[in-house]
GUVO-698494 format. One record per residue (C-alpha): x, y, z. Coordinates in steps of 0.5 Angstrom, whole numbers, padded with zeros to 4 digits, always signed. Layout:
BEGIN
XYZ...
END
This chain:
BEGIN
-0015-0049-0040-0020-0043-0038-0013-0039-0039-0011-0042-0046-0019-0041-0048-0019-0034-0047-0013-0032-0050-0013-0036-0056-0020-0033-0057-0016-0026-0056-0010-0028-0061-0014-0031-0066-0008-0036-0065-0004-0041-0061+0002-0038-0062+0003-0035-0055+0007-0036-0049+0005-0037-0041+0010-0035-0036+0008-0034-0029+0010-0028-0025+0011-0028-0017+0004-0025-0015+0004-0021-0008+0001-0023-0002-0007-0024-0004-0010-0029-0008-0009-0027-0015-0005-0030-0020+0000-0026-0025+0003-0028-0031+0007-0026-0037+0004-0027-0044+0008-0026-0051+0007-0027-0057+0009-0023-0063+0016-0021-0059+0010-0017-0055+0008-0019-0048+0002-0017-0044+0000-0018-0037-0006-0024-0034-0008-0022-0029-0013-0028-0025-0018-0027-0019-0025-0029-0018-0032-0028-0022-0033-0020-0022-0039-0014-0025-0035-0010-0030-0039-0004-0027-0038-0006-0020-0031-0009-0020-0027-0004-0016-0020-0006-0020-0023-0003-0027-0026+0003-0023-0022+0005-0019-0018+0004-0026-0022+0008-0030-0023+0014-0026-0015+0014-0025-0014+0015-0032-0019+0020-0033-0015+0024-0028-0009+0024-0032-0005+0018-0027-0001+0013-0030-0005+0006-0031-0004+0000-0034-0008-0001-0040-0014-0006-0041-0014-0010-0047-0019-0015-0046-0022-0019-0040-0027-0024-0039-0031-0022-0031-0034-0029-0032-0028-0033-0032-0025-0026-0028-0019-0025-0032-0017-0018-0034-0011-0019-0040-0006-0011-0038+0000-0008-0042+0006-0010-0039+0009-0005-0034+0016-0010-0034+0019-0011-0028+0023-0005-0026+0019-0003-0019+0021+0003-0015+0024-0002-0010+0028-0004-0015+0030+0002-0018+0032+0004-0010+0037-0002-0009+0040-0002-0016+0043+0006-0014+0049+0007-0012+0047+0013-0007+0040+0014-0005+0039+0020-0008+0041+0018-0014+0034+0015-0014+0031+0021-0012+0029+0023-0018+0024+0017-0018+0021+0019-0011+0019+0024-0015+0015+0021-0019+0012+0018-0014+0010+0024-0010+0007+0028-0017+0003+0021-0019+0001+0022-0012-0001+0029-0012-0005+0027-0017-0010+0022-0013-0010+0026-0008-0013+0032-0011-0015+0031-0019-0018+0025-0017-0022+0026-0011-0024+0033-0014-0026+0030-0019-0033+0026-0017-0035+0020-0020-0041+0016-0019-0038+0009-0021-0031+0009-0017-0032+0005-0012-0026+0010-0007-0032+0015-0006-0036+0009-0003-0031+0006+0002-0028+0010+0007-0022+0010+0013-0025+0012+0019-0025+0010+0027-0027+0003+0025-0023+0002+0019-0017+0004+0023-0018+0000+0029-0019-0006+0025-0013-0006+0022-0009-0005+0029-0013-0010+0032-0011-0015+0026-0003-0013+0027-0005-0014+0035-0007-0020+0034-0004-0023+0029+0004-0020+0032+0002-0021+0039-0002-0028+0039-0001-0030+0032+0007-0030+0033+0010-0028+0039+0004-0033+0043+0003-0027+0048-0004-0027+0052-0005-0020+0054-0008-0020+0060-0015-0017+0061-0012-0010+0064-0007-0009+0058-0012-0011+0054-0017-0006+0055-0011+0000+0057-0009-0002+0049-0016-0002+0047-0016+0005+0050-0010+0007+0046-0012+0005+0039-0019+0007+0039-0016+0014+0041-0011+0014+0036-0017+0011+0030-0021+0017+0033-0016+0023+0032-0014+0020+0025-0022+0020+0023-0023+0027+0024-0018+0029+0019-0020+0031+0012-0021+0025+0007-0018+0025+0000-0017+0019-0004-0012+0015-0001-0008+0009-0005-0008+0005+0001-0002+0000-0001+0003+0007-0004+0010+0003-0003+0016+0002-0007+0013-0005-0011+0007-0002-0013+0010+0004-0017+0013+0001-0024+0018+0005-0028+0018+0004-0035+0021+0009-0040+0022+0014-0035+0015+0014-0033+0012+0012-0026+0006+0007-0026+0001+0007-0021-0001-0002-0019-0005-0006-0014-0010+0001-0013-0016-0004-0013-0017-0003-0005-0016+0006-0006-0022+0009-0001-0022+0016+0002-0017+0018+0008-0013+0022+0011-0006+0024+0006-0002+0022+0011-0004+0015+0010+0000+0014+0003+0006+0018+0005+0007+0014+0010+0006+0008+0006+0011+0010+0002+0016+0014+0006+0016+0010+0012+0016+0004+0008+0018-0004+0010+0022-0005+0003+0027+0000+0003+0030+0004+0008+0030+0011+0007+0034+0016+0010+0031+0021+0014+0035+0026+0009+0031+0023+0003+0024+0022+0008+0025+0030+0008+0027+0032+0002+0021+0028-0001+0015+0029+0004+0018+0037+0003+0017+0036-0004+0009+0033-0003+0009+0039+0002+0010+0044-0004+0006+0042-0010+0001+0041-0005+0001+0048-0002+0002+0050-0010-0005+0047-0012-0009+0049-0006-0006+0056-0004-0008+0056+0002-0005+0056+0009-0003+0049+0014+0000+0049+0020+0007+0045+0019+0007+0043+0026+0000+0040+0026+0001+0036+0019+0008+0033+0022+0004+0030+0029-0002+0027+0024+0003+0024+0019+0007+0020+0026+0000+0018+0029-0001+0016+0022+0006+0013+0022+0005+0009+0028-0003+0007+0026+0000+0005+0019+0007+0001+0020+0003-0003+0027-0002-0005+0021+0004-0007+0016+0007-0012+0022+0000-0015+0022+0000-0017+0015+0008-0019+0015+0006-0023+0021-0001-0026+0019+0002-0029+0012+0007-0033+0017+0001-0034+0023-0004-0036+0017-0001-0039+0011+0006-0041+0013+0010-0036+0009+0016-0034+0012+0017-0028+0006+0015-0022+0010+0018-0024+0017+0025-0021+0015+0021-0014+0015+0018-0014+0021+0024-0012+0026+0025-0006+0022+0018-0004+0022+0017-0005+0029+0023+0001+0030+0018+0005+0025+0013+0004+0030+0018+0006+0036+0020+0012+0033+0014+0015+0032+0011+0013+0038+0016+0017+0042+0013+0023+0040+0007+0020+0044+0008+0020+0052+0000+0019+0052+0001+0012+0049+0006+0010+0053+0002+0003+0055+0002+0001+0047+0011+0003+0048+0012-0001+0054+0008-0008+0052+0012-0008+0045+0018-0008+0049+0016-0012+0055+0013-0018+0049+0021-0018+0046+0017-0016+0039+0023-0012+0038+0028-0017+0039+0025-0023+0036+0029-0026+0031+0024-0026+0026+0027-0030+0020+0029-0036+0024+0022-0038+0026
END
């Protein structure tokens, strides 16, 4: 009822149409508006602060650095709905799955990497008082947290795995020194959540989504998300070309000199920080809420984090307990 009333004070009319649209894994409600042969999209969550609400502010500050934002056309933050233009339903994912070689979606990560760029360096360079990912952070206990979530939502949550105190405190070990070498990186604005159903292409233009949770943190954070990404399988041919890509236009903008072996040993740890967090969420959606839709991507994100792990003897005993639990091997979708 409190949607019809917003909207019918915005349309000056009840000559409008309510679709509901598959929402992502947070407590937030999409639907499609048309009216007129046009259409919107209605975003509804909680009460919020204009000034203070992390959705609008990171928005702003975006599109006041050139990213491609979804426009605003009205809101309502006591009823917390936000009335956005409608970016339509062809994602990168989609984009990926529809072509016939991957590379034929090539020109699209692109895209990708360029309105990456952007958040990286326009906007962290340029300071904002409002814009909440100045005020937020990853750091050491940021980082940990998230490992320790897809600890305990993977290992107790799913595979019903009590680690014992010694294992426990040896994985403590491994993760806290894994959070502490990533925090000592540099910090520039990260996405956060930089995947392939977050970045819509409407009329040859890539649009960044779901930004409300950007924050400062190493580069690495969302070229991972993006490249090692639980929804699409990139090729390590595609994952070259394009993290050369970012590499590149990185190199052109700053002009200054990086150690390529170093960037490469950051981007596997963050790799391997970044993918055992995405396991954590994909197995916490089935452990807490009982939905099974994320289980068919835990298996290839567990060899991501494999895969990386080899580059690491010194967290030899995070490599043994994923094989010796049988994470690898669990037939996840038959839970």
């Amino acid at each position: 009822m409190q949607i019809h009333s917003f909207l019918q004070s915005y349309f000056s009319s009840n000559e409008f149409k309510i679709f509901p649209l598959a929402g992502d894994a947070s407590s937030r409600r999409y639907f499609r508006i048309v009216a007129d042969q046009k259409s919107w999209v209605l975003m509804s969550w909680e009460t919020f602060v204009p000034e203070d609400y992390p959705f609008l502010s990171v928005r702003n500050h975006f599109e006041n650095c050139g990213i491609r934002v979804p426009a605003v056309e009205t809101l309502d933050a006591q009823l917390g709905l936000i009335l956005l233009e409608d970016l339509g339903d062809l994602t990168l994912e989609r984009k990926f799955w529809e072509s016939q070689s991957q590379l034929n979606s090539l020109i699209f990560y692109r895209m990708a990497i360029d309105e990456m760029i952007k958040i990286h360096f326009q906007a962290t360079e340029r300071k904002s008082s409002i814009c909440t990912a100045f005020k937020i952070k990853f750091d050491t206990e940021k980082f940990l947290w998230e490992m320790n979530y897809g600890k305990d939502n993977l290992f107790t949550g799913v595979l019903n795995i009590k680690l014992s105190e010694k294992v426990s405190t040896e994985i403590q070990k491994s993760f806290l020194d894994i959070c502490e070498r990533l925090d000592q990186q540099p910090k520039r604005i990260a996405h956060r959540d930089y995947h392939s159903r977050n970045l819509m292409i409407k009329l040859d233009e890539m649009s960044v989504i779901d930004f409300q949770d950007a924050r400062l943190g190493p580069i690495q954070y969302d070229l991972v998300s993006l490249l090692k990404d639980s929804y699409v399988d990139l090729s390590q041919e595609m994952s070259d070309i394009l993290l050369q890509d970012y590499l590149d236009k990185m190199q052109e903008r700053t002009k200054t000199k990086y150690s390529r072996d170093e960037f490469n040993t950051i981007y596997e740890l963050q790799s391997v920080q970044r993918c055992f967090k995405a396991c954590g969420s994909f197995a916490s959606f089935f452990h807490q809420r009982d939905d099974r839709r994320y289980l068919k991507y835990l298996s290839g994100t567990l060899k991501r984090v494999m895969k990386s792990l080899e580059f690491f003897p010194e967290y030899s005993n995070f490599t043994q307990i994923l094989k010796d639990s049988g994470a690898l091997e669990k037939k996840y979708e038959l839970l």
